[in-house]
N, CA, C and O atoms as a Tripos MOL2 file, in Angstrom:
@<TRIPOS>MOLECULE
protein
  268   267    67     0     0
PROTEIN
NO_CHARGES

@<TRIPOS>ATOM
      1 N          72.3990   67.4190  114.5770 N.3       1 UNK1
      2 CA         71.9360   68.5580  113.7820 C.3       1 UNK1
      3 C          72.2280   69.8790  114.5000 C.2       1 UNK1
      4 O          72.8670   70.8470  114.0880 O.2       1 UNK1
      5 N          71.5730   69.6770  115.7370 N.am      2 UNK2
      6 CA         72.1440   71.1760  116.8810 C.3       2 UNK2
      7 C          73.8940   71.0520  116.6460 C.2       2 UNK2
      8 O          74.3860   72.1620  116.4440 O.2       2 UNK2
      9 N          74.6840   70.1590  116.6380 N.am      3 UNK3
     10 CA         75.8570   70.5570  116.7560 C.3       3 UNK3
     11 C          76.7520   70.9820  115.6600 C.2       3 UNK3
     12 O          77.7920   71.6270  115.5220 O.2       3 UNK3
     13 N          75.7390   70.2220  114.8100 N.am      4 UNK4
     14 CA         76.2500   70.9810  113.0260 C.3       4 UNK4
     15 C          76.0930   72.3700  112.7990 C.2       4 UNK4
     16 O          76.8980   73.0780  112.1940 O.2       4 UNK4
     17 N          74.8300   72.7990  113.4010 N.am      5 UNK5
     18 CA         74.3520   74.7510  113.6970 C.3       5 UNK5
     19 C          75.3590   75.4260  113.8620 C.2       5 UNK5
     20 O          75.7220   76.4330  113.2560 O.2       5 UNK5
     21 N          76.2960   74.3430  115.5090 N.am      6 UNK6
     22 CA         76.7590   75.2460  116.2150 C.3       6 UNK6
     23 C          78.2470   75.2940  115.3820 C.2       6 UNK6
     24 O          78.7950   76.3360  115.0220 O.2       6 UNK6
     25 N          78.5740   74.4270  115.2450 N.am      7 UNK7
     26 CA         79.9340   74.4070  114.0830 C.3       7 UNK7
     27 C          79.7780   75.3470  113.0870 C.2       7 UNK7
     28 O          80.6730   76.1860  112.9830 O.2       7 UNK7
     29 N          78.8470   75.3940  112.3380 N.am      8 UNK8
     30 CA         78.4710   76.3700  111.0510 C.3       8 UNK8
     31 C          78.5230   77.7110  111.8410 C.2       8 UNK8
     32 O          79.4710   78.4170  111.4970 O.2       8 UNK8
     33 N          77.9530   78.0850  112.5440 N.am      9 UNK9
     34 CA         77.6630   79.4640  113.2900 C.3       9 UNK9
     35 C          79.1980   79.8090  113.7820 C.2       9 UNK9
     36 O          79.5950   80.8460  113.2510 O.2       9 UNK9
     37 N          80.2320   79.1510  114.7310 N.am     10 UNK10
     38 CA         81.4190   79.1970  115.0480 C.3      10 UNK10
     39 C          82.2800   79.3000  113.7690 C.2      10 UNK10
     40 O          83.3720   79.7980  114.0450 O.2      10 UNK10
     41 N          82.1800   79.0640  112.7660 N.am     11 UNK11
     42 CA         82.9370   78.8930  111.5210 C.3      11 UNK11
     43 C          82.7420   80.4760  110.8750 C.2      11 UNK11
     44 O          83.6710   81.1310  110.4020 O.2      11 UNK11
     45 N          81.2080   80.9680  110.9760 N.am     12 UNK12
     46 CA         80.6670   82.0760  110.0450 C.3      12 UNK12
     47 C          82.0190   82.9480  111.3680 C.2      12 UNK12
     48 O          83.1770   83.2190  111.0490 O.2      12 UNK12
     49 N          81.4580   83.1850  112.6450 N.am     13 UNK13
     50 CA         81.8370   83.9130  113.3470 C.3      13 UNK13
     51 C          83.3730   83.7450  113.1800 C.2      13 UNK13
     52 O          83.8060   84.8800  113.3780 O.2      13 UNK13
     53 N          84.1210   83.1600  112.9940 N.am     14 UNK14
     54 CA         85.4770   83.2310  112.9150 C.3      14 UNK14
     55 C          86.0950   83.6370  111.3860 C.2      14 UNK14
     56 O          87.1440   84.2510  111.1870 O.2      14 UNK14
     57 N          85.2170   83.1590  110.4350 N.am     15 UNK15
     58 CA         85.3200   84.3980  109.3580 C.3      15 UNK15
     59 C          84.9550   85.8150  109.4540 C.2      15 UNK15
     60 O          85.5910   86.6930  108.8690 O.2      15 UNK15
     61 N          83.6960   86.0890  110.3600 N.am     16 UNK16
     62 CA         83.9740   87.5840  110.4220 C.3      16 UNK16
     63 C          84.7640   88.3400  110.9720 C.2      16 UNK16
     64 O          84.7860   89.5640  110.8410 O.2      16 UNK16
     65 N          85.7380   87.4420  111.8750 N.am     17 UNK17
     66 CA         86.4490   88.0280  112.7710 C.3      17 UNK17
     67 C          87.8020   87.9530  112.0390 C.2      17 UNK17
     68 O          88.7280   88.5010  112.6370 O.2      17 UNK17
     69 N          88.0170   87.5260  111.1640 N.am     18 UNK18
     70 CA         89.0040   86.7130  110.1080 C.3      18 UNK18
     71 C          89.2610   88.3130  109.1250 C.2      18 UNK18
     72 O          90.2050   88.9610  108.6740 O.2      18 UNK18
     73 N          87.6360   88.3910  109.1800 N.am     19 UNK19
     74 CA         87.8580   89.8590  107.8470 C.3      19 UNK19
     75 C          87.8760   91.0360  108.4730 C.2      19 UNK19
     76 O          88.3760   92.0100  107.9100 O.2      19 UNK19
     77 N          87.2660   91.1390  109.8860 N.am     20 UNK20
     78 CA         87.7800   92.4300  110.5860 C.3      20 UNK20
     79 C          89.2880   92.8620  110.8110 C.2      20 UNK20
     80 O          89.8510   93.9370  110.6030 O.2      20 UNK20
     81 N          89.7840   91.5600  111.3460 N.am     21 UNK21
     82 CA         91.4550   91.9290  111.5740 C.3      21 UNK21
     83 C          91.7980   92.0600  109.9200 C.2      21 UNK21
     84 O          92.2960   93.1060  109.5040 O.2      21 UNK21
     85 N          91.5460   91.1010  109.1380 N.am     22 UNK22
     86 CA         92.4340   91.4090  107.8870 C.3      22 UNK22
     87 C          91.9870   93.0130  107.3580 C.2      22 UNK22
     88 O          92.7590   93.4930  106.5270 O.2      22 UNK22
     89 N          90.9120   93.7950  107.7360 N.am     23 UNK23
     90 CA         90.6350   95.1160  107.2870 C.3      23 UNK23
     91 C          91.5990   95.9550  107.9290 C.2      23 UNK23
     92 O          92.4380   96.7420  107.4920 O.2      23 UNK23
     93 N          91.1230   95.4260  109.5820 N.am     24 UNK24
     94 CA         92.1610   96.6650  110.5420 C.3      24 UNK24
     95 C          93.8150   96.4460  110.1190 C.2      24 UNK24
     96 O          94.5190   97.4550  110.1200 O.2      24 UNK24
     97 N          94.3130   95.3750  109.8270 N.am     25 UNK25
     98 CA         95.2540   95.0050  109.6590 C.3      25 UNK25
     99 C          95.8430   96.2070  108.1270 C.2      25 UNK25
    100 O          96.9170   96.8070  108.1890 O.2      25 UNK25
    101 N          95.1360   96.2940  107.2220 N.am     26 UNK26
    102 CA         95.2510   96.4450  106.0270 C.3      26 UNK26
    103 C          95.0990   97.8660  106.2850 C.2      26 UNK26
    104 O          95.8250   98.5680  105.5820 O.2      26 UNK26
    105 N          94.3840   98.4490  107.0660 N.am     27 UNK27
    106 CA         94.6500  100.3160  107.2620 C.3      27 UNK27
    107 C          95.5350  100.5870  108.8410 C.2      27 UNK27
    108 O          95.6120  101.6800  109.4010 O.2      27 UNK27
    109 N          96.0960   99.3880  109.3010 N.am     28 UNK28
    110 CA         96.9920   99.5760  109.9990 C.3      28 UNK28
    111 C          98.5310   99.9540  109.0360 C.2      28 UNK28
    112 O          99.3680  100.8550  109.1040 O.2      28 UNK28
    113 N          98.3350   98.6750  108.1080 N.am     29 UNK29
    114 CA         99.8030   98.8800  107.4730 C.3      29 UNK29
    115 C          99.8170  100.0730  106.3630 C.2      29 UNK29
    116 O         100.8780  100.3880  105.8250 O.2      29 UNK29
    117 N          98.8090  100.6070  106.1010 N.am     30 UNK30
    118 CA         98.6260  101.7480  105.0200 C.3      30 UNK30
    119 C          99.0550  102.9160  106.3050 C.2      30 UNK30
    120 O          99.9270  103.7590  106.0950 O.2      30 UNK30
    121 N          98.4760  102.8470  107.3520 N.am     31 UNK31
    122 CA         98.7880  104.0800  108.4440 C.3      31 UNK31
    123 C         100.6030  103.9570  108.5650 C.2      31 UNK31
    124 O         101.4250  104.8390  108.3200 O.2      31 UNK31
    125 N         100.8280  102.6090  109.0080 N.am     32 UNK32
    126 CA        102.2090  102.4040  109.0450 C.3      32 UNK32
    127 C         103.1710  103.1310  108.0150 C.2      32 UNK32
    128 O         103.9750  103.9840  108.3910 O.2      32 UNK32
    129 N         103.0670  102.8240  106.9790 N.am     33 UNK33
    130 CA        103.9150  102.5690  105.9820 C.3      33 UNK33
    131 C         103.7470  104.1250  105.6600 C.2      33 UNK33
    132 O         104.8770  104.6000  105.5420 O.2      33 UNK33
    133 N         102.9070  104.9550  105.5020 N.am     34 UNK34
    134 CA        102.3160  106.4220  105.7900 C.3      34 UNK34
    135 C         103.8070  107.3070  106.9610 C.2      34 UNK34
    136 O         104.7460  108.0940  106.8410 O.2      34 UNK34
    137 N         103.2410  106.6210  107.8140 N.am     35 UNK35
    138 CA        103.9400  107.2790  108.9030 C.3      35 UNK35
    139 C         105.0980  106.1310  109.0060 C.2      35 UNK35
    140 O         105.3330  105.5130  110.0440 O.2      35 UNK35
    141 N         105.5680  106.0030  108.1590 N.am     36 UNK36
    142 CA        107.7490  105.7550  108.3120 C.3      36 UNK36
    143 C         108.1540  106.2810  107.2280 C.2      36 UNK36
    144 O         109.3640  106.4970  107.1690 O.2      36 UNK36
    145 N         107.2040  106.6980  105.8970 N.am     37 UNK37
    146 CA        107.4540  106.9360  104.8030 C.3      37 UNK37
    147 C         107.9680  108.5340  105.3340 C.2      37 UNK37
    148 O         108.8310  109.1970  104.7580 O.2      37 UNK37
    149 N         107.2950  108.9120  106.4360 N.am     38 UNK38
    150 CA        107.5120  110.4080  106.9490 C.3      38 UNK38
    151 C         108.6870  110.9040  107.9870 C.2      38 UNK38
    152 O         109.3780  111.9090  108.1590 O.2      38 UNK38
    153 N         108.4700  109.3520  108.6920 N.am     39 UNK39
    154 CA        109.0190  109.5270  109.6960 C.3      39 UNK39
    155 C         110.0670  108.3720  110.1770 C.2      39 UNK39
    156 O         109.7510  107.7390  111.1840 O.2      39 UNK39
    157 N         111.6440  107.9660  109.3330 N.am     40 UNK40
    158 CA        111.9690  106.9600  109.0580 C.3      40 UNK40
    159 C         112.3420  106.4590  110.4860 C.2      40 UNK40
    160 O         112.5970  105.2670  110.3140 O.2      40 UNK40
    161 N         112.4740  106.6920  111.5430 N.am     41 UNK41
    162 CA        112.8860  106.4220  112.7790 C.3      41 UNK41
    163 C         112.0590  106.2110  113.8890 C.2      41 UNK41
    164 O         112.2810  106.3070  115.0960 O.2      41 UNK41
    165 N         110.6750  105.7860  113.0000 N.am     42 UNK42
    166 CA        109.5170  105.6400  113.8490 C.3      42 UNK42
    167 C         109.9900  104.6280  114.7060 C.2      42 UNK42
    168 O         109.5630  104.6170  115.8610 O.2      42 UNK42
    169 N         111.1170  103.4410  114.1950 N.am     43 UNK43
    170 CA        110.7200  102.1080  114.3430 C.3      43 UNK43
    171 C         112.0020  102.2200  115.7300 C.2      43 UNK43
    172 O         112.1500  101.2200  116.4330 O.2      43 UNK43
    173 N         112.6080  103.1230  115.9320 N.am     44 UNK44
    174 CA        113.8290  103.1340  116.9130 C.3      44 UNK44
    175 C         113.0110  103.8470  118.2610 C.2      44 UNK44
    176 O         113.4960  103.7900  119.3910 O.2      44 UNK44
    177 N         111.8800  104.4310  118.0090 N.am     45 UNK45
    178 CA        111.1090  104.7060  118.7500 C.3      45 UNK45
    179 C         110.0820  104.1680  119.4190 C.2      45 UNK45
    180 O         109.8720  104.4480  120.6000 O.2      45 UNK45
    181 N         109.3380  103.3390  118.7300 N.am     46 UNK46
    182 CA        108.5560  102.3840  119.0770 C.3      46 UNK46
    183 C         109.2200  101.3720  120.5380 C.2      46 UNK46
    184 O         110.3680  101.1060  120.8950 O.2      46 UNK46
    185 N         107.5990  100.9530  121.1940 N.am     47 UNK47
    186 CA        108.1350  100.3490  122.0710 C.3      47 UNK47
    187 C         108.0820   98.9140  121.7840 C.2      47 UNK47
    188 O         107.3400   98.4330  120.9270 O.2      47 UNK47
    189 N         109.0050   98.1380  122.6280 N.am     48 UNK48
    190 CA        109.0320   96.7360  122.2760 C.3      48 UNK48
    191 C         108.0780   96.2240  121.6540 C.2      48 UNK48
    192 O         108.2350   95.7680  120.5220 O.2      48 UNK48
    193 N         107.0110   96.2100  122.2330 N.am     49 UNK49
    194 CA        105.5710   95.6300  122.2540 C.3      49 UNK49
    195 C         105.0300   96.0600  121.1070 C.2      49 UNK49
    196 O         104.6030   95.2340  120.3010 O.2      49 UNK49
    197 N         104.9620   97.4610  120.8460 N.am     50 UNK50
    198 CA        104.0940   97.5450  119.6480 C.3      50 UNK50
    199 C         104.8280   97.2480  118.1200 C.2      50 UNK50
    200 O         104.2520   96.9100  117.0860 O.2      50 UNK50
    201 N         106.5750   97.5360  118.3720 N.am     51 UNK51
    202 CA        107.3670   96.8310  117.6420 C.3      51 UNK51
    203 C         107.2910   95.1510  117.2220 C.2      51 UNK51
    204 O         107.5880   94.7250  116.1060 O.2      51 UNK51
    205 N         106.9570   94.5450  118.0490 N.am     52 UNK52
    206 CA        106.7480   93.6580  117.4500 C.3      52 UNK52
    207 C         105.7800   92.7560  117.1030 C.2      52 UNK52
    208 O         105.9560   91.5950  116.7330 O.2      52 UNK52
    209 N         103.9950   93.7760  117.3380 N.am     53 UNK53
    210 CA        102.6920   93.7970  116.8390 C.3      53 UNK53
    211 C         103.1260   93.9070  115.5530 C.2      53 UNK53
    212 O         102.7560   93.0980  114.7030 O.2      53 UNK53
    213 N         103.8350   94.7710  115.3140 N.am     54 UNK54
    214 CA        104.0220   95.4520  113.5090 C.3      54 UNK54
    215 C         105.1900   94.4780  113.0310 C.2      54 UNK54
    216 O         105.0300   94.0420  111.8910 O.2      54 UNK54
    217 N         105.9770   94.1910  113.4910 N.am     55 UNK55
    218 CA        106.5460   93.3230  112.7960 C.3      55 UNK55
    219 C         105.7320   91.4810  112.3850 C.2      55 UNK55
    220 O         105.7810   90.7960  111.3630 O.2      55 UNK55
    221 N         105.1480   91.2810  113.5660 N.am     56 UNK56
    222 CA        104.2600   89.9110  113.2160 C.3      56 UNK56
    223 C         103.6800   90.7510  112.1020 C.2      56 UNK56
    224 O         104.2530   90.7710  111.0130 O.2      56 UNK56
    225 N         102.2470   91.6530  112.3720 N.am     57 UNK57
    226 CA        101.6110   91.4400  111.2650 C.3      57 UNK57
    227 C         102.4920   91.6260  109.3490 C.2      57 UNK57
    228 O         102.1570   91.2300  108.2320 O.2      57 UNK57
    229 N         103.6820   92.4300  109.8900 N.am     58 UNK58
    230 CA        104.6490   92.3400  109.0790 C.3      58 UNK58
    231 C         104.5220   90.6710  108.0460 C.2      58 UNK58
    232 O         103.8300   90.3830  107.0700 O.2      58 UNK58
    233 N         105.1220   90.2060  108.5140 N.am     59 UNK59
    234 CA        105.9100   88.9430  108.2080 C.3      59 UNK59
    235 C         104.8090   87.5860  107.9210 C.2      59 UNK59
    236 O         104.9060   86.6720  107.1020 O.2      59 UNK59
    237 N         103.6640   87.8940  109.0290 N.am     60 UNK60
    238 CA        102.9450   86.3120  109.0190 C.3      60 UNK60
    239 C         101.6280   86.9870  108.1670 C.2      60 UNK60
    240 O         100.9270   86.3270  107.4000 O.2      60 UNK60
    241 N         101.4220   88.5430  108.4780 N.am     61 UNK61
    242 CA         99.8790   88.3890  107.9930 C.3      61 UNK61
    243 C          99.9050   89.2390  106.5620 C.2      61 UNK61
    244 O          98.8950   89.1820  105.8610 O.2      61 UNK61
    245 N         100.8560   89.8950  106.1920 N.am     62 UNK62
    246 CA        100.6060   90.9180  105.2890 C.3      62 UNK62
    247 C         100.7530   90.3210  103.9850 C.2      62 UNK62
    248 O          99.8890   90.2700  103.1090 O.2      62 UNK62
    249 N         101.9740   89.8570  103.9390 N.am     63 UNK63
    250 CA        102.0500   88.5700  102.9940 C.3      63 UNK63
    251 C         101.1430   87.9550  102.0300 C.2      63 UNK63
    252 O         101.3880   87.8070  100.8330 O.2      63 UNK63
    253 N          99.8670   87.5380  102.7600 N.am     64 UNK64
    254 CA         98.6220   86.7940  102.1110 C.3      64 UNK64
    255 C          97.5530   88.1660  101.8890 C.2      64 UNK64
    256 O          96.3470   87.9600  102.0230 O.2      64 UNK64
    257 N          97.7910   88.8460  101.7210 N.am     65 UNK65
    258 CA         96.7210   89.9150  101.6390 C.3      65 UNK65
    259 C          97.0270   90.6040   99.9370 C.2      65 UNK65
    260 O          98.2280   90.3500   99.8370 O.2      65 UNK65
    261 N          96.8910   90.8450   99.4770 N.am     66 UNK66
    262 CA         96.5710   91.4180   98.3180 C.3      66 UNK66
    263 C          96.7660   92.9900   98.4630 C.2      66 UNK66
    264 O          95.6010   93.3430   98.6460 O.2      66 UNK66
    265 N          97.3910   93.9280   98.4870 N.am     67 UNK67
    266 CA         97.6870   95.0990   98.4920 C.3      67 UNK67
    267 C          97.3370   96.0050   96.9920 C.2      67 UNK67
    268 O          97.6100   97.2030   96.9170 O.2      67 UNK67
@<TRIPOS>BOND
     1     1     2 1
     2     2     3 1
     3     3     4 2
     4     3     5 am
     5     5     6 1
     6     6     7 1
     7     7     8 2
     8     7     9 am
     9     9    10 1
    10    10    11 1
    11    11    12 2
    12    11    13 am
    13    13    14 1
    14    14    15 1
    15    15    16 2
    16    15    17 am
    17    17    18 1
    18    18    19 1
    19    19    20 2
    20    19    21 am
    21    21    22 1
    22    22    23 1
    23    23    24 2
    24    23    25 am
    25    25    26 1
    26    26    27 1
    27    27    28 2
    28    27    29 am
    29    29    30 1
    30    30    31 1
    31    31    32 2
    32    31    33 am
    33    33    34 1
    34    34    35 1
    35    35    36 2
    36    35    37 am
    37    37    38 1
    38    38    39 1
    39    39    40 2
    40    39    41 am
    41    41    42 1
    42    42    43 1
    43    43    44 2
    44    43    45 am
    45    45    46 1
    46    46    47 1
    47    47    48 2
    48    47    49 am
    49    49    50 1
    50    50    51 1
    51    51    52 2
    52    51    53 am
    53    53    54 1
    54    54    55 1
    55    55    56 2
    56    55    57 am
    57    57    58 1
    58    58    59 1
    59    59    60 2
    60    59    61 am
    61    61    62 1
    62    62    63 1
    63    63    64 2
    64    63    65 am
    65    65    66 1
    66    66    67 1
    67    67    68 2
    68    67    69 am
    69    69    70 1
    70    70    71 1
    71    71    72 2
    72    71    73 am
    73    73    74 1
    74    74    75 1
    75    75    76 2
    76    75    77 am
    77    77    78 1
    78    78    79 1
    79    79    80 2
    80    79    81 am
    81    81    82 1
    82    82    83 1
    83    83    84 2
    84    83    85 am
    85    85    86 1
    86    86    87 1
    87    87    88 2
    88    87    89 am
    89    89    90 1
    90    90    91 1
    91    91    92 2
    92    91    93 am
    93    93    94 1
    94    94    95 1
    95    95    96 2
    96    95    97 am
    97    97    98 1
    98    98    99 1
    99    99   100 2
   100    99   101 am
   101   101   102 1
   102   102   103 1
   103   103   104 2
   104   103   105 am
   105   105   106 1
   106   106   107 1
   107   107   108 2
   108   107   109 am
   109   109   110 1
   110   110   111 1
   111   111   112 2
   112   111   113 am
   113   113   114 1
   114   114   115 1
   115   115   116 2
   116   115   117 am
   117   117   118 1
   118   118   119 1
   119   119   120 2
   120   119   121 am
   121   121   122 1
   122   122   123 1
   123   123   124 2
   124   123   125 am
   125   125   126 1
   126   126   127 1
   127   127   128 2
   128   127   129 am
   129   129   130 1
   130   130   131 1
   131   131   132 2
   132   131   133 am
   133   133   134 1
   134   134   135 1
   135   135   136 2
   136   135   137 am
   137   137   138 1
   138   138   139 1
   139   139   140 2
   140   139   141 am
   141   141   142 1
   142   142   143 1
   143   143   144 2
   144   143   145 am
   145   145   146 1
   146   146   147 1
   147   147   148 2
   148   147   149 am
   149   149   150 1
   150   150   151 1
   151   151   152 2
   152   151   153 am
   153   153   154 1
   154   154   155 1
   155   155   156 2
   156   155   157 am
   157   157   158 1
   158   158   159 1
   159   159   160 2
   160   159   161 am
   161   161   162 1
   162   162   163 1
   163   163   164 2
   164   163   165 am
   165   165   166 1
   166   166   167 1
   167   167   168 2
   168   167   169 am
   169   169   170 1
   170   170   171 1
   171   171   172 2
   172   171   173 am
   173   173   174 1
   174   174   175 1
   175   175   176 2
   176   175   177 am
   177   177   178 1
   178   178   179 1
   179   179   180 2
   180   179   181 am
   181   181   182 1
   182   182   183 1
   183   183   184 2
   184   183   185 am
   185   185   186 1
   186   186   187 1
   187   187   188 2
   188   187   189 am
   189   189   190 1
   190   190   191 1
   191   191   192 2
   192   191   193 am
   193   193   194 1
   194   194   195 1
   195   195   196 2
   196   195   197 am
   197   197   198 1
   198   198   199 1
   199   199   200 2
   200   199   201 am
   201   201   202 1
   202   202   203 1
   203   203   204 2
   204   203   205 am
   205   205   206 1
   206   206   207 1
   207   207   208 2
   208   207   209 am
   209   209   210 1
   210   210   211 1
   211   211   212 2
   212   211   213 am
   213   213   214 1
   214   214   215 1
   215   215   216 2
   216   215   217 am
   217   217   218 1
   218   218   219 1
   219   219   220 2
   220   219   221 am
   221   221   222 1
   222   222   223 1
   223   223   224 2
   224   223   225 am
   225   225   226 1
   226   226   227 1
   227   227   228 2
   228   227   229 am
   229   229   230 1
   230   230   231 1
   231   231   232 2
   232   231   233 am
   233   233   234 1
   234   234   235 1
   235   235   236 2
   236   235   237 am
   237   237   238 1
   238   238   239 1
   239   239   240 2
   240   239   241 am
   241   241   242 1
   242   242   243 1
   243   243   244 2
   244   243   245 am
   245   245   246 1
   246   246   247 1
   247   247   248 2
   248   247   249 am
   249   249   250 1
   250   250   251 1
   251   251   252 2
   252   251   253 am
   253   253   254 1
   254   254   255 1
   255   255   256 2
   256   255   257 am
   257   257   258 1
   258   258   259 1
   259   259   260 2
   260   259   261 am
   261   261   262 1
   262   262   263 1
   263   263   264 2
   264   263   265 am
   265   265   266 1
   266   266   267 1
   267   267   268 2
@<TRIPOS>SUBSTRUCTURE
     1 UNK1         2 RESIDUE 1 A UNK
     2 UNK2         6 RESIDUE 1 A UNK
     3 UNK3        10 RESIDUE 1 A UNK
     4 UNK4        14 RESIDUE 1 A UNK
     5 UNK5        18 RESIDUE 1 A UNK
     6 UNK6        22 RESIDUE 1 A UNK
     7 UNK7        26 RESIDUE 1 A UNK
     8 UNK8        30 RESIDUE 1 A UNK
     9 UNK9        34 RESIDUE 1 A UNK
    10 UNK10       38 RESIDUE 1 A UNK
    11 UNK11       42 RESIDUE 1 A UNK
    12 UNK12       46 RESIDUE 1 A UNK
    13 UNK13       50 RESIDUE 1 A UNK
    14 UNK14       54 RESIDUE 1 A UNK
    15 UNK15       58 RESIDUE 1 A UNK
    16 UNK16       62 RESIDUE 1 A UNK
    17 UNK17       66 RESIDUE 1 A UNK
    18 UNK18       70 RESIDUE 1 A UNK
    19 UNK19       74 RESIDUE 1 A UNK
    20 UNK20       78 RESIDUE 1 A UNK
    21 UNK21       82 RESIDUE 1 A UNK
    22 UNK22       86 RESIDUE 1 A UNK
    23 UNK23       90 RESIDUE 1 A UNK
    24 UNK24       94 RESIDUE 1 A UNK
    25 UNK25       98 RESIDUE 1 A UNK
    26 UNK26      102 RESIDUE 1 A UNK
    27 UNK27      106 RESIDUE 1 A UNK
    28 UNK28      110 RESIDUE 1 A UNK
    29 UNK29      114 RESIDUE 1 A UNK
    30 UNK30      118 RESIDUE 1 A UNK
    31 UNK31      122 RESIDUE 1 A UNK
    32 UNK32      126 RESIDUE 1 A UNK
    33 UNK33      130 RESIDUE 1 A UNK
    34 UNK34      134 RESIDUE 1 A UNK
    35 UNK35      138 RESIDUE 1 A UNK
    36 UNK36      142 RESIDUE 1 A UNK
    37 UNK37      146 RESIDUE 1 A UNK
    38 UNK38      150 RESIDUE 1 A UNK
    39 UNK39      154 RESIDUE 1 A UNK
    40 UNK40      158 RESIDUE 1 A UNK
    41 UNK41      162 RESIDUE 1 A UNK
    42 UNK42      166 RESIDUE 1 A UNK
    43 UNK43      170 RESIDUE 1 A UNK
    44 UNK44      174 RESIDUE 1 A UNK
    45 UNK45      178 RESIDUE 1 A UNK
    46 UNK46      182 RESIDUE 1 A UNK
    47 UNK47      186 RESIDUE 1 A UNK
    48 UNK48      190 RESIDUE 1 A UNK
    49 UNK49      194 RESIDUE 1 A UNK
    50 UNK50      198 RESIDUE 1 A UNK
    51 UNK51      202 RESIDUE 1 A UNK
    52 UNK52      206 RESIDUE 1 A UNK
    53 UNK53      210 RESIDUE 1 A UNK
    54 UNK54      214 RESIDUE 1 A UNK
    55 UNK55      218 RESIDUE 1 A UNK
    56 UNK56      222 RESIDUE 1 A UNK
    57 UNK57      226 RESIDUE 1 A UNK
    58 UNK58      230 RESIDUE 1 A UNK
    59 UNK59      234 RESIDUE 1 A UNK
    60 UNK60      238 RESIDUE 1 A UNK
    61 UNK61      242 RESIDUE 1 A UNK
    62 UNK62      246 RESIDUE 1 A UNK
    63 UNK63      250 RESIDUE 1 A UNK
    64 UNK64      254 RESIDUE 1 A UNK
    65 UNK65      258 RESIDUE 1 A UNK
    66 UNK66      262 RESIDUE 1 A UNK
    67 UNK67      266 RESIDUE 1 A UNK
């Protein structure tokens, strides 16, 4: 029974954490798409790293989201 709690409680907590990124995610790509719509050479600028933060959430996460 304690370990059913703890499953249920780990499950809630990984949905909230599920809908935080999918929020930040969702006014990340509105900021994004904002700022290349302005600034088309953002992406030759960008550094590796954050280039390809934006491209994952690109490709794997944006996809399933509802815009």
């Amino acid at each position: 029974e304690e370990f059913e709690a703890l499953v249920k409680a780990k499950r809630q907590s990984h949905i909230c954490v599920k809908e935080g990124v999918r929020r930040k995610g969702l006014a990340m790509f509105k900021e994004s798409s904002e700022l290349l719509s302005l600034k088309p050479d953002l992406f030759k600028e960008m550094s590796g790293f954050a280039y390809q933060c934006y491209e994952s959430l690109m490709t794997s996460y944006l996809p399933h989201l509802s815009l």
